[in-house]
C-alpha positions in Angstrom: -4.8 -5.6 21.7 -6.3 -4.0 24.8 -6.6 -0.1 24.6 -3.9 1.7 26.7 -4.2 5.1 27.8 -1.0 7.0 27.6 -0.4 10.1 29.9 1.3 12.9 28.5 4.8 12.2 29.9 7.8 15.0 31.7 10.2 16.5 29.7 12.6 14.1 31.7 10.9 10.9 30.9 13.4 8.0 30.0 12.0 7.8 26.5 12.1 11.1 25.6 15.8 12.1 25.8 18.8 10.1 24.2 20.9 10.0 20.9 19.4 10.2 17.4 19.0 6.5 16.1 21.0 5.6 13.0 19.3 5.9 10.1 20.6 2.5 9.0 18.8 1.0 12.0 15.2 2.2 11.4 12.7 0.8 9.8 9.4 -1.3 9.7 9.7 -3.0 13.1 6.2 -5.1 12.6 3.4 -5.4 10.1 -0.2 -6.4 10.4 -3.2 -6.3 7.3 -6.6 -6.3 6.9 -9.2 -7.1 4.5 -12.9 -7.0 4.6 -15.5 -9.4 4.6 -16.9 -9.7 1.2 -15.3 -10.2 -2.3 -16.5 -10.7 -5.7 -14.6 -12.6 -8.5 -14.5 -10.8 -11.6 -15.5 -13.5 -13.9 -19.1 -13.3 -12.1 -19.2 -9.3 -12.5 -18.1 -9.5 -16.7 -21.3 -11.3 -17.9 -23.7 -8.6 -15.6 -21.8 -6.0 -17.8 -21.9 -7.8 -20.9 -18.2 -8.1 -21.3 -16.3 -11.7 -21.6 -14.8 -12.7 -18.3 -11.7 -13.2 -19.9 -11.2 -9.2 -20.5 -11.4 -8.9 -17.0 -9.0 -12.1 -16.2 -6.6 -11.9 -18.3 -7.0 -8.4 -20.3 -6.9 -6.5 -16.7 -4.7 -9.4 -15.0 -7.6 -8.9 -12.1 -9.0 -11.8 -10.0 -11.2 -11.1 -7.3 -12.4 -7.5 -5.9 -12.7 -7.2 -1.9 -15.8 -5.4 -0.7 -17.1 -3.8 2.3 -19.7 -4.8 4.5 -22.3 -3.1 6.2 -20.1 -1.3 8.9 -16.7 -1.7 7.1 -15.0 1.0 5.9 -11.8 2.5 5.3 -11.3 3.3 9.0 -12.6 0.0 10.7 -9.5 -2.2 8.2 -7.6 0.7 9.2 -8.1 0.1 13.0 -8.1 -3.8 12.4 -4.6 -3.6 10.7 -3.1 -1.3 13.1 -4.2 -3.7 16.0 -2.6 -6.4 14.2 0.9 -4.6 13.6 0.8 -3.6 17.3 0.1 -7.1 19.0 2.6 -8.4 16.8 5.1 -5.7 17.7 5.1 -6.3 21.2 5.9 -3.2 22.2 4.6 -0.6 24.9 1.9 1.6 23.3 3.5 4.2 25.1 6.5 4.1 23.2 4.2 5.4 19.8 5.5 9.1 19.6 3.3 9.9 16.1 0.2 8.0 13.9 0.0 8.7 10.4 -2.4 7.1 7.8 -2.3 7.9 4.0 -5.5 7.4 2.5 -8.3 9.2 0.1 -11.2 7.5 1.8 -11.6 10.2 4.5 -14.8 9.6 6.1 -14.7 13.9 7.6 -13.0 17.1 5.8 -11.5 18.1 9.2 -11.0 15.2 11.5 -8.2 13.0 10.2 -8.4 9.0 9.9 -5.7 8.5 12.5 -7.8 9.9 15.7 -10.4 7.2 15.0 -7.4 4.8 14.9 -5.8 6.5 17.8 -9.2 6.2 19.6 -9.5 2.3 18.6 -6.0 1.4 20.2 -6.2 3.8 23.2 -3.3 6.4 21.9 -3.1 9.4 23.4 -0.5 12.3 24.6 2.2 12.9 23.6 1.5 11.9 20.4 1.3 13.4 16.6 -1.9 12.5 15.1 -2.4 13.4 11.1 -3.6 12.1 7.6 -1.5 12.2 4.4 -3.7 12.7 1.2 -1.7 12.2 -2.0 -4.4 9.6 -4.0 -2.6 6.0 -3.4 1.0 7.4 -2.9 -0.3 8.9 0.2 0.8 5.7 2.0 3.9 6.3 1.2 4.7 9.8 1.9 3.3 8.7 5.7 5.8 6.2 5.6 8.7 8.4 4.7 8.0 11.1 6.8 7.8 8.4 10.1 11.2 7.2 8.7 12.6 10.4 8.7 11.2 11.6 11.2 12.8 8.7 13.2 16.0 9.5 11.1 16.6 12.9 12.3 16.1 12.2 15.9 13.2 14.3 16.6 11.4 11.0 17.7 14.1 10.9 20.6 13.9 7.3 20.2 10.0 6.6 20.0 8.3 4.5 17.2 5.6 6.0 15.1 2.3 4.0 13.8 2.1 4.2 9.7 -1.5 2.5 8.2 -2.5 2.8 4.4 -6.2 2.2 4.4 -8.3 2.9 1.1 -12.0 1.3 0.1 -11.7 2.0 -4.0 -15.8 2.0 -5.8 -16.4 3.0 -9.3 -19.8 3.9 -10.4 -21.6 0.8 -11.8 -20.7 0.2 -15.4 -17.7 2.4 -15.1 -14.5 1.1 -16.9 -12.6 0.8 -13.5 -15.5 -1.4 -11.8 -13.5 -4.5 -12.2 -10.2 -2.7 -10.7 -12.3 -2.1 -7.5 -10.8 -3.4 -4.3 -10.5 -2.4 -0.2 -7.8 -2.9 2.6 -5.7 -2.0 4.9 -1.3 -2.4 6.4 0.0 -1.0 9.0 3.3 -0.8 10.1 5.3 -0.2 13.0 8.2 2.4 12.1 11.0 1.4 14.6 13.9 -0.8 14.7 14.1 -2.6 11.0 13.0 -6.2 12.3 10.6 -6.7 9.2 13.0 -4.3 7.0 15.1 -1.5 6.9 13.8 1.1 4.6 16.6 3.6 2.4 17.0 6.9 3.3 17.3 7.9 0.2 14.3 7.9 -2.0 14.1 8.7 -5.8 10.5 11.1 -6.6 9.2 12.5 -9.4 6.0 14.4 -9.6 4.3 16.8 -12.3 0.8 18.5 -11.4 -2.0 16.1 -13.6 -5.2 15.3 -13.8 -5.2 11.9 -14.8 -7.5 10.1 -12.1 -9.2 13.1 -9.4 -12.3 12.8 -7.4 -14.3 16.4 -6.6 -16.1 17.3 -3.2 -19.2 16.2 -3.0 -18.6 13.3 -5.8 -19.3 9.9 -4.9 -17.0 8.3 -7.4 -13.7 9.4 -8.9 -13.2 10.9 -12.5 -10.8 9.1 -14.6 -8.7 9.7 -17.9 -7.9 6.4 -18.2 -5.1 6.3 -21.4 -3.3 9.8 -19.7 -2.8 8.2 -16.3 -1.4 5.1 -17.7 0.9 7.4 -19.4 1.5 8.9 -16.5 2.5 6.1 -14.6 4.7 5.0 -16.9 6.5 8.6 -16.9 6.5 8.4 -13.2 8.4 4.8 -13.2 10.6 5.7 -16.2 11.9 8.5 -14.1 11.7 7.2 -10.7 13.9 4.1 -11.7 16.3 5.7 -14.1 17.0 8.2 -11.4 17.6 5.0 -9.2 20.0 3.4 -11.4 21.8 6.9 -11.9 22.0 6.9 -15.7 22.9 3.4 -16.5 21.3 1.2 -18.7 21.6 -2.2 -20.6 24.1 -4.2 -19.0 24.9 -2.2 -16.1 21.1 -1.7 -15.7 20.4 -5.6 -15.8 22.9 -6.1 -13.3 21.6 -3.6 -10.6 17.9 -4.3 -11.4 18.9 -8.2 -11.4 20.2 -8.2 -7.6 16.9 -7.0 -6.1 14.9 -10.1 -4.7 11.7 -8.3 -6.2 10.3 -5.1 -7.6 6.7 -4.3 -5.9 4.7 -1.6 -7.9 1.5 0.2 -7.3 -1.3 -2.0 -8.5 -4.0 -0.1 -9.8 -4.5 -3.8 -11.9 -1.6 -5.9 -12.6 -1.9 -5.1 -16.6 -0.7 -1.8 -16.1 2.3 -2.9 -13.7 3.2 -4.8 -17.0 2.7 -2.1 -19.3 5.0 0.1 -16.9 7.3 -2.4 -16.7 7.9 -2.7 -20.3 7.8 0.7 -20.8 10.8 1.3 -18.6 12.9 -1.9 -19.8 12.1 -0.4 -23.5 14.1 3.0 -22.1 16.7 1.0 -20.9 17.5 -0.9 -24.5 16.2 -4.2 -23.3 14.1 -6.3 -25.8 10.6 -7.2 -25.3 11.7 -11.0 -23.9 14.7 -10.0 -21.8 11.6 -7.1 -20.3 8.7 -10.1 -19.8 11.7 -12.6 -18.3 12.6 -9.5 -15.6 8.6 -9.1 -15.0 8.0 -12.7 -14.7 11.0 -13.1 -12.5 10.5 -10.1 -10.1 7.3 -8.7 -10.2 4.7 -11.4 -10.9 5.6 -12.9 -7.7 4.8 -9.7 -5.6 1.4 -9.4 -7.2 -0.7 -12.7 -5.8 -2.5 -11.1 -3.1 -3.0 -8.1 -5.2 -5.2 -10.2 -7.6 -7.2 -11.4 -4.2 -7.9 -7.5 -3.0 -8.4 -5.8 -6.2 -6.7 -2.2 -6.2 -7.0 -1.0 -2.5 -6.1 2.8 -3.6 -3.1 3.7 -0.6 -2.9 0.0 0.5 -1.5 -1.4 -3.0 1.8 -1.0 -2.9 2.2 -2.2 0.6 0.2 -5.4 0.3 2.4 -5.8 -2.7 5.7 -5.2 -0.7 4.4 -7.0 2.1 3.6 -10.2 0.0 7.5 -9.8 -1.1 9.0 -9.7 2.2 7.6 -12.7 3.4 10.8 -15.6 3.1 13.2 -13.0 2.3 16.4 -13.6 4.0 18.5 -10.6 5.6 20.0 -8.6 4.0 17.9 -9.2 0.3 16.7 -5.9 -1.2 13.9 -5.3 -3.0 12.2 -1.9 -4.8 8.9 0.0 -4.1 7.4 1.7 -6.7 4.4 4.1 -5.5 2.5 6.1 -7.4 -0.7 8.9 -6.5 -2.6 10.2 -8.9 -2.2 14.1 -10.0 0.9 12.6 -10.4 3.2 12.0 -7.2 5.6 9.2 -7.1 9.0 7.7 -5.5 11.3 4.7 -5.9 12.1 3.2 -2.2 14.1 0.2 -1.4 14.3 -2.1 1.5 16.1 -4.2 2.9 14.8 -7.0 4.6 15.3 -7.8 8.3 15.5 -10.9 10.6 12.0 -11.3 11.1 11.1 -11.4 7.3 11.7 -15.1 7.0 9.2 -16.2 9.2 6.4 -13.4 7.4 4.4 -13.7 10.1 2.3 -11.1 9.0 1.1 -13.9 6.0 -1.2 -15.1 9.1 -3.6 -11.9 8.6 -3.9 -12.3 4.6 -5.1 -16.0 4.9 -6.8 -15.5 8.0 -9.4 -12.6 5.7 -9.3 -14.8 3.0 -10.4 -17.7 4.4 -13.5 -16.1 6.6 -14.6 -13.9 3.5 -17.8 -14.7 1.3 -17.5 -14.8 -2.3 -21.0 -12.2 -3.9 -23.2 -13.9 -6.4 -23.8 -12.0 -9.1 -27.1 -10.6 -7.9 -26.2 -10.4 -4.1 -23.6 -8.1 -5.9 -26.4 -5.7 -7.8 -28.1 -5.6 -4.6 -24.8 -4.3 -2.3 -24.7 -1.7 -5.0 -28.3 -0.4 -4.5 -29.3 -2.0 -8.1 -31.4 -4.5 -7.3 -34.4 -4.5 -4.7 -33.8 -6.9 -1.8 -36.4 -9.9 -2.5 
């Protein structure tokens, strides 16, 4: 997309005035990924750790870990996402009233992530500018506030720019090393042509610290067993508060008309062991709970397993996987959860240009141009190994 620069605009400028928009009629208008330029499979990390491949394959459910290049970074997939959602959109760059991007890969304490996007796509003006910090939830909550931000009609009719952008590193030898994982969606907030997104929302948060990252600290501190209890609190609570009390029967109906159920990915094991956590509180047996994963989640999680856990980005590769063939009008639920704990239950419905998924064309665009890491070129990325 060429940059545009967008003067501040009168009071009385045609986009500016007009009726709020219904909230029925907002949502994600476009969508547009990116993913860096390296990746490692986790079967080549295992043996450099001393640990069977298979515990990372199968015991973590992870595949391959995307990694940054020498000048990628959190903001440059960012940028590359948000050009992507943009071109695809169509729309005048003037008519972006407000950029937010939810990460915890902020490369400055004071400057948020969204002026270097701004400044990458030529946005200026009249134009809200922030970051959203909430560990990988923080996507979301910049997603909800656009929506309702479009809802109220303070956005007098304007679109706003949403990007989820995270590069996740563990220390070498660190239990989450195979979980790492980088990338970035963006999405325009605007007329629901890729979805409509619900109003209301189902949250549940309690102050935790199960996963937390200090200044100054290169790599985050984890309590790995209490934030998997965590998460499972958080989608206990956010789902039974969805389905308003009911359970067993009534629960397998509701649960059963949603095309797919997209969770946070820190690794797909623990989406499983969420996911039978809550079908345990709702009475269901341990085959009826693996039938309902099998059925509606495992399909969301394919180009999950490609990026590793990409922090903010997760859930919304996940959802964006999901949305691709839906037809209108077929609902599916977003799960997000942020360590310390936050978390909320969306759904969406999907629009006319879901079908066509044309956002699919980023994901195997990355894929195919990325280079697969020896083993060695691997130690050497990570400063362990002298260049020969």
């Amino acid at each position: 997309m060429t940059a545009t620069t967008v003067p501040n605009r009168p009071a009385n400028h045609p986009l500016d005035p007009g009726p709020s928009p219904d909230p029925a009629q907002t949502g994600i208008a476009s969508l547009g990924l990116a993913l860096p330029s390296l990746a490692l499979d986790v079967r080549t990390l295992a043996p450099l750790r001393g640990e069977d491949p298979d515990k990372y394959s199968l015991g973590l459910g992870c595949g391959e870990m995307a990694l940054c290049a020498e000048g990628e970074d959190a903001v440059s997939l960012a940028t590359a996402a948000a050009r992507r959602a943009m071109d695809r959109w169509g729309g005048d760059a003037a008519e972006i009233g407000l950029v937010a991007v939810g990460t915890e890969s902020a490369v400055d304490m004071s400057r948020p992530l969204s002026a270097w996007v701004a400044d990458g796509l030529g946005l200026r003006g009249s134009v809200r500018s922030y970051e959203v910090k909430h560990a990988c939830y923080g996507g979301t909550l910049a997603l909800r506030q656009a929506v309702e931000w479009r809802s109220s009609g303070a956005a007098r009719g304007r679109a706003a720019l949403v990007v989820a952008s995270d590069v996740a590193l563990y220390g070498p030898e660190d239990p989450g090393e195979p979980t790492q994982g980088a990338g970035a969606v963006a999405m325009v907030v605007g007329a629901p042509e890729v979805a409509r997104v619900d109003v209301e929302t189902h949250a549940w948060s309690e102050p935790a610290f199960d996963f937390w990252r200090p200044v100054g600290e290169a790599y985050p501190r984890v309590d790995g067993k209490f934030s998997l209890d965590c998460y499972k609190l958080a989608a206990e609570r956010c789902v039974g508060q969805w389905l308003g009390g009911r359970d067993g029967e009534a629960a397998r109906e509701a649960l059963g008309e949603l095309a797919a159920m997209c969770f946070h990915v820190p690794f797909p094991k623990m989406v499983k062991k969420a996911v039978m956590h809550v079908g345990e509180t709702l009475g269901w047996g341990p085959e009826e709970t693996v039938a309902f994963f099998d059925a509606k989640v495992v399909p969301t999680l394919g180009w999950n397993r490609r990026t590793g856990n990409a922090y903010t980005a997760s859930l919304w590769i996940s959802v964006a996987e999901a949305l691709r063939g839906l037809g209108p009008g077929e609902r599916l639920g977003a799960f997000s959860y942020g360590s310390g704990f936050g978390s909320e239950l969306l759904t969406l419905e999907a629009g006319p240009a879901a079908a066509a998924g044309a956002w699919g064309e980023d994901i195997e665009a990355d894929l195919a141009a990325r280079r697969l890491l020896t083993g060695d070129e691997y130690q050497r990325l990570r400063g362990l190994r002298k260049v020969a």
